[in-house]
C-alpha positions as CSV (number, residue, x, y, z in Angstrom):
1,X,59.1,-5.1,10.1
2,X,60.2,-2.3,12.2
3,X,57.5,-0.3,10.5
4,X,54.1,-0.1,7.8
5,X,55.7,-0.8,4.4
6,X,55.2,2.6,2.4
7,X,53.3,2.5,-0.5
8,X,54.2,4.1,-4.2
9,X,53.1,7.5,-4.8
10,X,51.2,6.7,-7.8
11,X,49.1,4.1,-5.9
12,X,48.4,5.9,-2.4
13,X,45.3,6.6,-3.6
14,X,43.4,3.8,-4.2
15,X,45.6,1.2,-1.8
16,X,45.6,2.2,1.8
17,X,48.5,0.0,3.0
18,X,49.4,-3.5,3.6
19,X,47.9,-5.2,5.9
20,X,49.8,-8.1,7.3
21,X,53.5,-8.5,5.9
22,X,55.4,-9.1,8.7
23,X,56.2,-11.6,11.5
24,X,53.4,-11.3,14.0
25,X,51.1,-13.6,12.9
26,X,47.6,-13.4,14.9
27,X,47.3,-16.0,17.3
28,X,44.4,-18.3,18.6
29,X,43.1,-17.4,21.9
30,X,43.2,-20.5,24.1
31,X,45.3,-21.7,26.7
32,X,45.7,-25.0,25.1
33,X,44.1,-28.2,26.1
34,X,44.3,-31.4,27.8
35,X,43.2,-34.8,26.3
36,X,40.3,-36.5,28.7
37,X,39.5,-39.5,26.5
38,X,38.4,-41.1,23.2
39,X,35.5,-39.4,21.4
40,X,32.4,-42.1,22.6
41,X,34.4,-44.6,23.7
42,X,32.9,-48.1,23.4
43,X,32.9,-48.6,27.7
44,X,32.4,-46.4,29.9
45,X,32.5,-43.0,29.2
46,X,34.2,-40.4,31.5
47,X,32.7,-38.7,34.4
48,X,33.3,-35.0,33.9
49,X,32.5,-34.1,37.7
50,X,35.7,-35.5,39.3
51,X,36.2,-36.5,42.9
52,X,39.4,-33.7,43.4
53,X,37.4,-31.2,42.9
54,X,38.3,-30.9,39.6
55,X,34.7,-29.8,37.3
56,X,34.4,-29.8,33.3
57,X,32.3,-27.3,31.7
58,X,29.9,-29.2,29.2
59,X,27.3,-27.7,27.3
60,X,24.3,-28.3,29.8
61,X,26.5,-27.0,32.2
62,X,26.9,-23.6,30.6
63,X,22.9,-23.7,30.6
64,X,22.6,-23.9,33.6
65,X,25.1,-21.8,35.1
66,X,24.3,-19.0,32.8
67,X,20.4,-19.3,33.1
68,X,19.7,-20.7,29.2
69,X,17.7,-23.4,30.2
70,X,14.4,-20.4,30.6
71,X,15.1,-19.7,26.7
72,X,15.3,-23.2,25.6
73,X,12.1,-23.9,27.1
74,X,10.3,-21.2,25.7
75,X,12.0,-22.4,21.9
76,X,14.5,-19.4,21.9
77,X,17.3,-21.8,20.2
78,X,19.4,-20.0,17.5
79,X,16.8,-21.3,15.1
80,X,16.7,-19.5,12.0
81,X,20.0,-17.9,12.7
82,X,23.4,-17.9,11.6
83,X,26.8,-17.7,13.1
84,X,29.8,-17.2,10.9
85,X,33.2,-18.3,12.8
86,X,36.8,-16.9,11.3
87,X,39.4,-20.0,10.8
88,X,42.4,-20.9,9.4
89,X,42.3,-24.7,9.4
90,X,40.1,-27.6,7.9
91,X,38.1,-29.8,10.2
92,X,36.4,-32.9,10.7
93,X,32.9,-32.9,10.8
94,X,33.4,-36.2,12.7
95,X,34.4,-34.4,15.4
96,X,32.0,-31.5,15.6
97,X,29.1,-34.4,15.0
98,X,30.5,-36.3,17.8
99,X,31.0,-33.5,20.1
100,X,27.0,-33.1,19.2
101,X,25.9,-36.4,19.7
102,X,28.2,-36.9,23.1
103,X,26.6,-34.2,24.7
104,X,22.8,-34.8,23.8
105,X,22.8,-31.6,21.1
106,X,20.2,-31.8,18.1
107,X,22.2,-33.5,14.5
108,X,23.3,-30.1,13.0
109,X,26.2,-30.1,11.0
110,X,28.1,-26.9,10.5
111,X,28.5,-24.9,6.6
112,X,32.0,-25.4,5.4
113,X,33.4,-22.7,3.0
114,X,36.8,-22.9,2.0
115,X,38.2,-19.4,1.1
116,X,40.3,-20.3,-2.0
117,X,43.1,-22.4,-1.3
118,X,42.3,-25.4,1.4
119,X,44.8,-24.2,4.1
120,X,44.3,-28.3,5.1
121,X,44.6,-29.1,8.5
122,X,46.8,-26.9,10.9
123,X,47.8,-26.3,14.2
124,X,44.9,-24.4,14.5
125,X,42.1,-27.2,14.7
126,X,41.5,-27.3,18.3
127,X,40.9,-23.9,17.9
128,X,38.0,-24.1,15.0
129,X,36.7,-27.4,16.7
130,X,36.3,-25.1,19.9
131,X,34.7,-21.8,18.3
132,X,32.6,-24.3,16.0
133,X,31.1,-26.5,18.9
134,X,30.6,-23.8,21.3
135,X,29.0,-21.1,19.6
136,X,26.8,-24.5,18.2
137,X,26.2,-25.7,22.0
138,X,25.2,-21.7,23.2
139,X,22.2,-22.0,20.3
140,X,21.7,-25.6,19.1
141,X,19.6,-24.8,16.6
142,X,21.6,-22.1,14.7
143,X,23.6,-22.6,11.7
144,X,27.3,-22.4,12.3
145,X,29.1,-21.0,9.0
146,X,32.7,-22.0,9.4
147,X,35.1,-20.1,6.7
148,X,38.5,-21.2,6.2
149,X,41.2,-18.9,4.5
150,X,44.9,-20.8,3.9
151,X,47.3,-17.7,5.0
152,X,49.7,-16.5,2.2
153,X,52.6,-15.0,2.0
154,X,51.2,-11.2,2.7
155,X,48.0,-11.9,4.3
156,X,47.2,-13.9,7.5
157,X,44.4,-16.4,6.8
158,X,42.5,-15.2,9.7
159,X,42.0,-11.6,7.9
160,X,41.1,-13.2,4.7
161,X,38.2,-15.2,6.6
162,X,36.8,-12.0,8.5
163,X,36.8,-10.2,5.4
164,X,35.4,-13.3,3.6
165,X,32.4,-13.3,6.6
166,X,31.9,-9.1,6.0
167,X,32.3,-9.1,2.3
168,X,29.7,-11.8,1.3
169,X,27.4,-10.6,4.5
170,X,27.1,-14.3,5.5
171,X,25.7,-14.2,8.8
172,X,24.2,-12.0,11.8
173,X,27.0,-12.6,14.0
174,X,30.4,-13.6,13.7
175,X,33.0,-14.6,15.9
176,X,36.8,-14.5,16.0
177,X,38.9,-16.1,18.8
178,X,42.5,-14.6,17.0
179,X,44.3,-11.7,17.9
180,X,47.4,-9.5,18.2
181,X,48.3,-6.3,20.6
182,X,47.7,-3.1,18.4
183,X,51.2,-2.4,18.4
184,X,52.1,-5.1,16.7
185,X,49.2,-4.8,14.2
186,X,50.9,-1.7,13.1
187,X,48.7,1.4,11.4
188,X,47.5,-0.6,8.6
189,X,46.1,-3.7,9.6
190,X,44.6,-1.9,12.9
191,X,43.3,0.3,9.7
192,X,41.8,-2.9,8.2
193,X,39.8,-4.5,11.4
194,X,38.2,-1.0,12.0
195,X,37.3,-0.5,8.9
196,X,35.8,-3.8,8.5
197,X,34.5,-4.1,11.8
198,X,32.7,-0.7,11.1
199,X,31.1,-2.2,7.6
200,X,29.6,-4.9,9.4
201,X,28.0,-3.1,11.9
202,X,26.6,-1.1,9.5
203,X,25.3,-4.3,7.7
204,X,24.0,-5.2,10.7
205,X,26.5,-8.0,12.2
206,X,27.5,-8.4,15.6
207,X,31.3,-9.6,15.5
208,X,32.6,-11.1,18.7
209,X,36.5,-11.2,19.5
210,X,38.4,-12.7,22.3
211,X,40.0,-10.4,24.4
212,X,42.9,-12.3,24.7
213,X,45.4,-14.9,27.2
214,X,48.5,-13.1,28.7
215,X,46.5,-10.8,31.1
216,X,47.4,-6.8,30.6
217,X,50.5,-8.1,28.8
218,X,48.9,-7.8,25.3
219,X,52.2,-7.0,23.5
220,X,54.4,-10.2,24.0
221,X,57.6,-10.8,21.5
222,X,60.1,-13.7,22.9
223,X,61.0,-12.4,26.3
224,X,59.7,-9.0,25.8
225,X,56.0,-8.5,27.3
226,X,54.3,-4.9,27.6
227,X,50.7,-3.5,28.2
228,X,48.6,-4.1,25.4
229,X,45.5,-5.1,24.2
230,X,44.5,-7.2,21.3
231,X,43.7,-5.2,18.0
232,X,41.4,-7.3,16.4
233,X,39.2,-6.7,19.4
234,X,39.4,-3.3,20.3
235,X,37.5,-1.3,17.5
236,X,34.5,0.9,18.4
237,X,32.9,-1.5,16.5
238,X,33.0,-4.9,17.7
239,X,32.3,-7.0,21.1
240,X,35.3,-7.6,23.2
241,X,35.0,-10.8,25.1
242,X,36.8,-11.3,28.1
243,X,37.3,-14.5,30.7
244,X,36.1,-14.9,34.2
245,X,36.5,-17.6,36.5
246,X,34.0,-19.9,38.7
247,X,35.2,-19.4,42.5
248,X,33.9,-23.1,43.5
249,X,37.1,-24.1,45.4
250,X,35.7,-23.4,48.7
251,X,33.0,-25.6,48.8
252,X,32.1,-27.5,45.6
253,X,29.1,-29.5,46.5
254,X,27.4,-26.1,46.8
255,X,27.1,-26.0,42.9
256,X,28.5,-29.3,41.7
257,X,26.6,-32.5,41.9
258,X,28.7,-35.5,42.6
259,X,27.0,-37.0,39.7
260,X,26.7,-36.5,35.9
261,X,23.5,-36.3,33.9
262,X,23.2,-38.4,30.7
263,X,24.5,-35.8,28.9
264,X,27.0,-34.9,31.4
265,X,25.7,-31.7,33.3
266,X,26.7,-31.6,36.5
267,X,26.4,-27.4,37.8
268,X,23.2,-26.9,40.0
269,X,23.2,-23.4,39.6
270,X,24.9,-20.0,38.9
271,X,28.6,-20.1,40.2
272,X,29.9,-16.6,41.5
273,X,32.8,-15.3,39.7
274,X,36.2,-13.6,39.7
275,X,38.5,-12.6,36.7
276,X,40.4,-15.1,35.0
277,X,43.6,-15.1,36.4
278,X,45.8,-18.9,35.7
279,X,49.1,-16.8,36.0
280,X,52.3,-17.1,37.5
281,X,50.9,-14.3,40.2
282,X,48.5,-16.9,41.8
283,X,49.4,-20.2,43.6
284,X,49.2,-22.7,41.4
285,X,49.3,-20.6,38.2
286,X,52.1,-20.5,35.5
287,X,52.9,-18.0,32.3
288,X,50.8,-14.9,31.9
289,X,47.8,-17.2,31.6
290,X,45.1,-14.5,32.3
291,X,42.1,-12.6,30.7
292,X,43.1,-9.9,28.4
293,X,41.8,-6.6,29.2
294,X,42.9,-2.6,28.9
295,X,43.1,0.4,27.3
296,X,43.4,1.3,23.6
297,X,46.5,3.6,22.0
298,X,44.4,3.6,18.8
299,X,40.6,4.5,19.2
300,X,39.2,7.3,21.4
301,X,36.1,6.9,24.0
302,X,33.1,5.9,21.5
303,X,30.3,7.3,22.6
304,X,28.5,4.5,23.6
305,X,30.8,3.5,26.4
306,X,29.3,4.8,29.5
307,X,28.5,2.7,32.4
308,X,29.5,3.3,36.2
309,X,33.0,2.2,36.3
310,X,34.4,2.7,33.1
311,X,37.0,4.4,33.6
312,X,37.6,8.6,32.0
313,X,40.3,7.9,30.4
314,X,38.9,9.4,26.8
315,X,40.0,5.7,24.9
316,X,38.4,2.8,24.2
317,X,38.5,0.2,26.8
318,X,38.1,-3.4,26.9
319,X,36.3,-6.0,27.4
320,X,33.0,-5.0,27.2
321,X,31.1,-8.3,28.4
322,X,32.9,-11.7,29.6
323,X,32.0,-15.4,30.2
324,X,34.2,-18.0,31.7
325,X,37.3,-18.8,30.3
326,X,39.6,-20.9,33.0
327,X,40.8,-24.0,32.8
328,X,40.2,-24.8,36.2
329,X,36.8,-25.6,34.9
330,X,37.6,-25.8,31.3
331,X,35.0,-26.2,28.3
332,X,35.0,-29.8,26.9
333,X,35.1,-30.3,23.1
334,X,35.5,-32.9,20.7
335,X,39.1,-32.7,18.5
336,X,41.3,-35.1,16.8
337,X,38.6,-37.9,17.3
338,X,38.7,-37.5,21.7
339,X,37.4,-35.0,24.2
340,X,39.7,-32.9,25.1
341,X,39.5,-29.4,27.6
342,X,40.1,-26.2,26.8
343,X,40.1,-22.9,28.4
344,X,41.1,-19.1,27.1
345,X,39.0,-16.4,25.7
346,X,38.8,-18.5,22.5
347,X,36.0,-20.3,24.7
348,X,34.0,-16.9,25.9
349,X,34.0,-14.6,22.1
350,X,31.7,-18.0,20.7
351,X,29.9,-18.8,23.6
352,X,28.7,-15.5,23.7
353,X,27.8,-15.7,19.9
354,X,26.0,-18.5,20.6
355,X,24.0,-16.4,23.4
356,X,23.4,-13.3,20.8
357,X,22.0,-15.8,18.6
358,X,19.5,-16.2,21.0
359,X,18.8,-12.5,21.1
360,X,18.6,-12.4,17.4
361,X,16.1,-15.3,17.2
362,X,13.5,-13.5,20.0
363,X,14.3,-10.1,18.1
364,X,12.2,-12.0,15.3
365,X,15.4,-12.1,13.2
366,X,16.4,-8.6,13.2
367,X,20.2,-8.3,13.1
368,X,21.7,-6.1,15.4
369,X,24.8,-4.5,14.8
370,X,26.8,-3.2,16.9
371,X,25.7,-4.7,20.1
372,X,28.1,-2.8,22.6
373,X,25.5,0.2,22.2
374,X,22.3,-2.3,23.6
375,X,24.8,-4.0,26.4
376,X,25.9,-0.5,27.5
377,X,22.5,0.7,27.7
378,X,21.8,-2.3,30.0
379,X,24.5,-2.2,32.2
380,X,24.1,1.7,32.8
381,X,20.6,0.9,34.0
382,X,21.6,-1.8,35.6
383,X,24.9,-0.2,38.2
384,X,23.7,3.3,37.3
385,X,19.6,3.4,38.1
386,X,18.7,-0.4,39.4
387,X,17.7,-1.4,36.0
388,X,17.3,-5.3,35.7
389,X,20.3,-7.3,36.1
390,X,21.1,-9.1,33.2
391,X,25.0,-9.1,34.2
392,X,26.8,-10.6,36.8
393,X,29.5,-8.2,38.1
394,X,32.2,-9.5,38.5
395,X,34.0,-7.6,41.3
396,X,36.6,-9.3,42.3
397,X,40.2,-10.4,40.8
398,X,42.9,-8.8,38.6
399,X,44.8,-9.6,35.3
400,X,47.9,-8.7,36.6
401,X,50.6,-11.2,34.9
402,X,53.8,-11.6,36.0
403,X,55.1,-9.9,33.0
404,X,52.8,-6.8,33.2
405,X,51.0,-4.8,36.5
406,X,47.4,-5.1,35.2
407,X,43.9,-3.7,36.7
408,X,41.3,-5.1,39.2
409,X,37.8,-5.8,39.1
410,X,35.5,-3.5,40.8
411,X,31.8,-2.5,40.8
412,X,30.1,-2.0,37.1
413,X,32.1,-2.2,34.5
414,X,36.2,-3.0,35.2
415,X,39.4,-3.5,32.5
416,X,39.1,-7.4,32.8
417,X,35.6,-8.4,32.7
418,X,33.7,-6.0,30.9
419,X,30.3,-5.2,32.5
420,X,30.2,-9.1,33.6
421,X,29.3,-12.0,32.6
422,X,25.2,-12.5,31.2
423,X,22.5,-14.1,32.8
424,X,21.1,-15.4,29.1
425,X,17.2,-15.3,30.3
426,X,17.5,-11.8,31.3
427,X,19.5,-10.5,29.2
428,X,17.4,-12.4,26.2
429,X,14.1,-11.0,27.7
430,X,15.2,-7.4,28.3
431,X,16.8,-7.1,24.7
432,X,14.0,-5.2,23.1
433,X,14.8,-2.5,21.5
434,X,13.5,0.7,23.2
435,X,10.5,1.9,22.8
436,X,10.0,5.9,22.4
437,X,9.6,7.4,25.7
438,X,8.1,10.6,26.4
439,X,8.5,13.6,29.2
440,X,5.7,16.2,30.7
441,X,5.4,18.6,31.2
442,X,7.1,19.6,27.9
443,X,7.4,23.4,29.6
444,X,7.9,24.6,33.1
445,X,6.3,27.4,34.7
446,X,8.2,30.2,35.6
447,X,9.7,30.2,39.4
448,X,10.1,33.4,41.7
449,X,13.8,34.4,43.4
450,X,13.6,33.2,47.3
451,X,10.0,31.5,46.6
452,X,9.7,28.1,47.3
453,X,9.5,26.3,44.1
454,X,8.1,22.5,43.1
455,X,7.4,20.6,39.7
456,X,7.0,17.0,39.1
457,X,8.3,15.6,35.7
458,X,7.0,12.4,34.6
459,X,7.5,10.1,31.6
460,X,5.2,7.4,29.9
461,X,6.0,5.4,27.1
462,X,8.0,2.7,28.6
463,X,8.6,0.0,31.7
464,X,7.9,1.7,35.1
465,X,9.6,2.5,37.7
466,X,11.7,5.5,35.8
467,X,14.6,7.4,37.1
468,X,15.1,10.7,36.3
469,X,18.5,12.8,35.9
470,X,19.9,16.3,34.5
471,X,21.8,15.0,31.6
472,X,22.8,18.4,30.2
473,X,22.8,22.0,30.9
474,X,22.2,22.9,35.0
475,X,19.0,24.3,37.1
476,X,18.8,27.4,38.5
477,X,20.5,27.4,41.9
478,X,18.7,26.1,44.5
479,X,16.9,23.8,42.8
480,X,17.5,20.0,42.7
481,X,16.2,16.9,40.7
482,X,14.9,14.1,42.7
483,X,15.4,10.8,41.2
484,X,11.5,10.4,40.9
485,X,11.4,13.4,39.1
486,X,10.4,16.1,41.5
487,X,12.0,19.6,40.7
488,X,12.1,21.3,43.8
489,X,13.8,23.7,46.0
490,X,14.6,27.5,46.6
491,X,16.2,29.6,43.9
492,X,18.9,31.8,45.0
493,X,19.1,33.8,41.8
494,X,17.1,35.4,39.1
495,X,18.0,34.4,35.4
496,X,17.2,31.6,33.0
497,X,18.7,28.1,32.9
498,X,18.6,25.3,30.0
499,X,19.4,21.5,31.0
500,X,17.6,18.4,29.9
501,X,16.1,16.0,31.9
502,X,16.4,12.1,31.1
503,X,14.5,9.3,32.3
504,X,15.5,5.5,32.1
505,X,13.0,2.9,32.4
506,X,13.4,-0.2,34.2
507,X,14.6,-1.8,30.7
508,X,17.6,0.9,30.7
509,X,15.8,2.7,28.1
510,X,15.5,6.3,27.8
511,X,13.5,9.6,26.6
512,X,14.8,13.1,27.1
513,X,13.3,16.7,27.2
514,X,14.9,20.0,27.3
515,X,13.7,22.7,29.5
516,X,14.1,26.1,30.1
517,X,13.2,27.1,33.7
518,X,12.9,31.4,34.1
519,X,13.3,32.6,37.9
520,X,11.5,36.0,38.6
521,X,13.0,38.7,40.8
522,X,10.5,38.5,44.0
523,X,8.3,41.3,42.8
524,X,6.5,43.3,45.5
525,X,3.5,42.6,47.2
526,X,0.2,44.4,47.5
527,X,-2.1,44.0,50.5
528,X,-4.6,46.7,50.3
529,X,-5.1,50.4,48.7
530,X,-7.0,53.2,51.1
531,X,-8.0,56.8,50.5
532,X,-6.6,59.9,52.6
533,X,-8.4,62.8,52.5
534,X,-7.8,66.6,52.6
535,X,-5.9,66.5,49.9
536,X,-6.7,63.0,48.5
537,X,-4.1,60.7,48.7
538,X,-3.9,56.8,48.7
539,X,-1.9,54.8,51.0
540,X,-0.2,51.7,49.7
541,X,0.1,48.8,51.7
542,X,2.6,45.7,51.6
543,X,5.8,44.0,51.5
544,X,9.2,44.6,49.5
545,X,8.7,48.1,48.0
546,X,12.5,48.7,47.5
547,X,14.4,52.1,47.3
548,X,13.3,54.0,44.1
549,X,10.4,51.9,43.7
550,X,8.1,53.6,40.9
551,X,4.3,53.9,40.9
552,X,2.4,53.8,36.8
553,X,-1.3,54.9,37.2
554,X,-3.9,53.8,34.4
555,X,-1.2,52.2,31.7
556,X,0.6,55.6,32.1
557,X,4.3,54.9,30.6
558,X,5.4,57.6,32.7
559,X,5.8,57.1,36.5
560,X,3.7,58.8,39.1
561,X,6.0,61.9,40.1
562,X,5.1,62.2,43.7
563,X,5.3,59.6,45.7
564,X,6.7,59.2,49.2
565,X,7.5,56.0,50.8
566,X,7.5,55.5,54.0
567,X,9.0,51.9,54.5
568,X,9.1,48.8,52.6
569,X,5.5,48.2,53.4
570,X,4.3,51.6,53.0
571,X,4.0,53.8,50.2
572,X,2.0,57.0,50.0
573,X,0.6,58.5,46.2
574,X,0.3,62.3,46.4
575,X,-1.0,65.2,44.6
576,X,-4.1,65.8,45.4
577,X,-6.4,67.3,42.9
578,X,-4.2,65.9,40.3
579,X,-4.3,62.6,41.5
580,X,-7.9,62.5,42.0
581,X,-8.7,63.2,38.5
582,X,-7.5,60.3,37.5
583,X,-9.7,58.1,39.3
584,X,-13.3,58.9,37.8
585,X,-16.1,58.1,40.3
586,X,-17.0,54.4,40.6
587,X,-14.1,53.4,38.1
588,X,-11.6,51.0,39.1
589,X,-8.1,52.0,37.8
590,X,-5.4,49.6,37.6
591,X,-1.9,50.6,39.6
592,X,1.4,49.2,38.3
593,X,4.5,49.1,41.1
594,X,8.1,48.4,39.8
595,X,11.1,47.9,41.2
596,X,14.6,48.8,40.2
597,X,15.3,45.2,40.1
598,X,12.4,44.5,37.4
599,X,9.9,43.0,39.7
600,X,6.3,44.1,39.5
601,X,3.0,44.3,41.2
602,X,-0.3,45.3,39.8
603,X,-3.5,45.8,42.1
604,X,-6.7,48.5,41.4
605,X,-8.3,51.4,43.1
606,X,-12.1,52.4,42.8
607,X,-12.7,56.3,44.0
């Protein structure tokens, strides 16, 4: 199709389009896989450290390297909740159960739910057996919900399932390692995924997608490759997971045992990383083998998308988080009865279900929606204000494919690995949802033009330390914010100002007050009031009495009509007789001086 298929007048009303009739079918994010051995073989089984340098990721692996072990111990498992997993294909429980037994995870058996028609077993079973065992290993006690949808002639099984998944609101979180560059999508089906996506969330799943395997090259047809990123993915709505890579090369021994454990672990600790890049651009690479990562042509900035680094581009960017997804150390799984290894994004979008599993589970169950809104939060704390650092940035690398000039990694959040890849224990631990935080003073006083001026805001309510910040509006000039919340400086300028201050806590949460902050004109100032005699006068002494300066006697509303100033410091009130009378005999009477400019003095007189 060149274009949407239109749809009859009479029936634009109640059908919004058609969603996927035409040739781009979505595809499976992985990079495909290499065959390692039989499925528990009778001898001896197959060291997944090898002596080339060559590394396997297995399940206690991932634990480790990504700090899940903490949660484990503590019984934060994925027990009690539910991943639901998008396929296409059938598979063999043999295989999931022997993927679980081979690398020491509990006997848990996945849900099968075949979406009317058994679409039997495809092309697509490495791919199920990979999102099915991974987002199984990431929380071994949660309950994988596999739903399988045979394509038909109009509708790609893959949107059946993820509607299936939405529709019948089967689980907290949902993954799906398919996609297709929005281009090819077309208006419709990019329609569909947002619209979905956006029911979910409101239903309170989490839906993980893969970012995607050619790099920046999203758009790919034959020969023909162009920016793009994948569709399914890119919704205001829904995770994007991108793919990082473990930089080990150098010196593998530093994080590698030369040994396997009995359930074939092997990583010592947490392996720094760069952006998955396997591509023809990089010695040894081939294809456009790469993470995906990009801008959107379809959805503006949401609003949740602030973090240092993300770029002002007013469009939705992706990925928003990553894991590893290369094949130099590629994830083991059990398919077609042997262990095979596979790498791609297909391999991140369920291990990080797995990992929000874990979140749900400590959150005592409580789904969470959208979780780009929480994860943003976090990382803005966590580049923006030293908030705790429950992502590794990932600063170094590109996706730039041979077919397509991509971006680079950089501090915070970059275009091909999100805002980085999690530390599980951290991110787990600093999850909880914010508490309310609170600001005071909830007024300020009033400052003075060319007066020193000083405040302190605080906040309570949440984890110290806080950081504070002008988040809207602007202070008077002169005056600046301190990140510990001291308001200080000397205003230039009369005149009110409005701006809100924010402060973030040290779990990136937030509370915000508005002000409104008046500065006074420098009034003039009143040191002392003395009696002349022969004919009574009183001499007024002080500092800026400007030009025109008018003198009010006892609450009069009508200024004092003879009065001579001498200087800015001096002024003398005249009229003798006049002016005596109205100062009775041991009666203090108050004296009001006013400047053209507003500002005002008021002192007293006793005859």
């Amino acid at each position: 199709n060149t274009q949407d298929p239109a749809i009859p007048r009479a029936l634009a009303g109640v059908v919004a389009g058609v969603v996927s009739l035409n040739d781009f079918p979505i595809k499976p994010m992985n990079s495909g896989f290499r065959p390692l051995g039989a499925l528990c073989p009778a001898g001896p089984r197959p060291e997944y450290t090898a002596s080339d340098g060559n590394h396997w990721l297995a399940p206690a692996d991932f634990a480790t390297i990504y700090d899940v072990n903490p949660l484990y111990s503590t019984g934060i498992t994925g027990a009690g909740v539910t991943i639901a997993i998008a396929g296409r294909t059938d598979i063999a429980l043999s295989d999931i159960n022997g993927f679980r037994s081979t690398f020491g995870l509990p006997n848990n058996p996945p849900t099968i739910i075949v979406n009317g028609p058994d679409p039997g077993t495809t092309s697509d079973q490495v791919e199920a057996d990979l999102d099915v065992e991974w987002s199984g290993a990431v929380a071994p006690y949660a309950t994988i919900a596999y739903v399988e949808s045979a394509s038909t002639n109009t509708t790609d099984g893959i949107d059946l399932s993820a509607q299936y998944i939405v529709d019948n609101n089967l689980a907290p979180i949902m993954s799906t390692s398919y996609g297709q560059c929005e281009a090819y999508l077309g208006t419709t089906e990019n329609a569909f995924y947002n619209s979905l996506y956006q029911q979910a969330a409101a239903q309170g799943i989490t839906a993980f997608v893969s970012a995607g395997d050619t790099g920046a090259a999203g758009c790919m047809s034959g020969s023909s490759d162009s920016l793009g990123v994948n569709g399914l993915g890119s919704t205001p709505y829904n995770v994007c997971v991108g793919g990082s890579e473990f930089m080990d090369t150098a010196n593998p021994s530093q994080y590698w045992s030369s040994s396997n454990s009995s359930v074939y672990g092997s990583a010592l600790s947490y392996i720094p990383e760069e952006a998955w890049n396997e591509s023809g651009t990089v010695s040894g690479g081939s294809g456009d083998w790469a993470t995906g990562g990009g801008v959107s042509i379809v959805y503006t900035k949401p609003s949740w998308q602030v973090a240092p680094g993300v770029p002002s581009d007013g469009m939705r960017d992706v990925p928003d988080v990553a894991l590893s997804a290369a094949t130099h150390d590629a994830y083991l799984i059990a398919s077609g009865g042997n262990i095979r290894a596979v790498g791609g994004t297909s391999a991140s979008s369920p291990s990080f279900a797995g990992l929000m599993a874990l979140v749900v589970q400590k959150m005592s169950n409580q789904r969470q929606g959208n979780a780009n809104v929480r994860f943003y939060q976090l990382g803005n704390a966590q580049y923006g204000s030293s908030g705790p650092a429950v992502f590794h940035d990932v600063t170094t690398g590109n996706n730039t494919v041979p077919s397509a000039a991509g971006f680079s990694c950089g501090v915070g959040y970059d275009q091909c690995t999100g805002l980085g890849t999690a530390d599980a224990t951290a991110l787990v631990n600093h999850w909880a949802s914010c508490p309310s935080i609170t600001l005071s003073p909830s007024a300020l006083a009033d400052g003075i033009d060319a007066t020193a001026y000083s405040a302190t805001i605080s906040a309570s309510g949440g984890a110290a330390p806080y950081t504070y910040a002008v988040t809207s509006g602007a202070l008077p000039a002169g005056l600046t914010l301190s990140s510990s919340g001291t308001l200080s400086g000397t205003p230039t300028a009369s005149g009110s100002a409005s701006f809100t201050v924010t402060a973030t806590d040290a779990n990136g949460c937030t509370g915000s007050q508005a002000y409104s902050l008046t500065i006074l004109v420098q009034p003039p100032v009143v040191t002392g009031v003395t009696k002349l005699v022969n004919p009574f006068r009183l001499k007024v002494t002080g500092s800026n009495f400007k030009s025109g300066i008018q003198v009010f006697i006892g609450g009069s509303a009508t200024p004092w009509s003879n009065t001579l100033q001498k200087s800015s410091g001096l002024l003398i009130i005249k009229k003798g007789a006049s002016l005596k009378a109205l100062f009775p005999k041991g009666q203090s009477v108050a004296i009001e001086l006013v400047n053209t400019d507003g500002g005002t003095a008021t002192t007293s007189f006793t005859r």
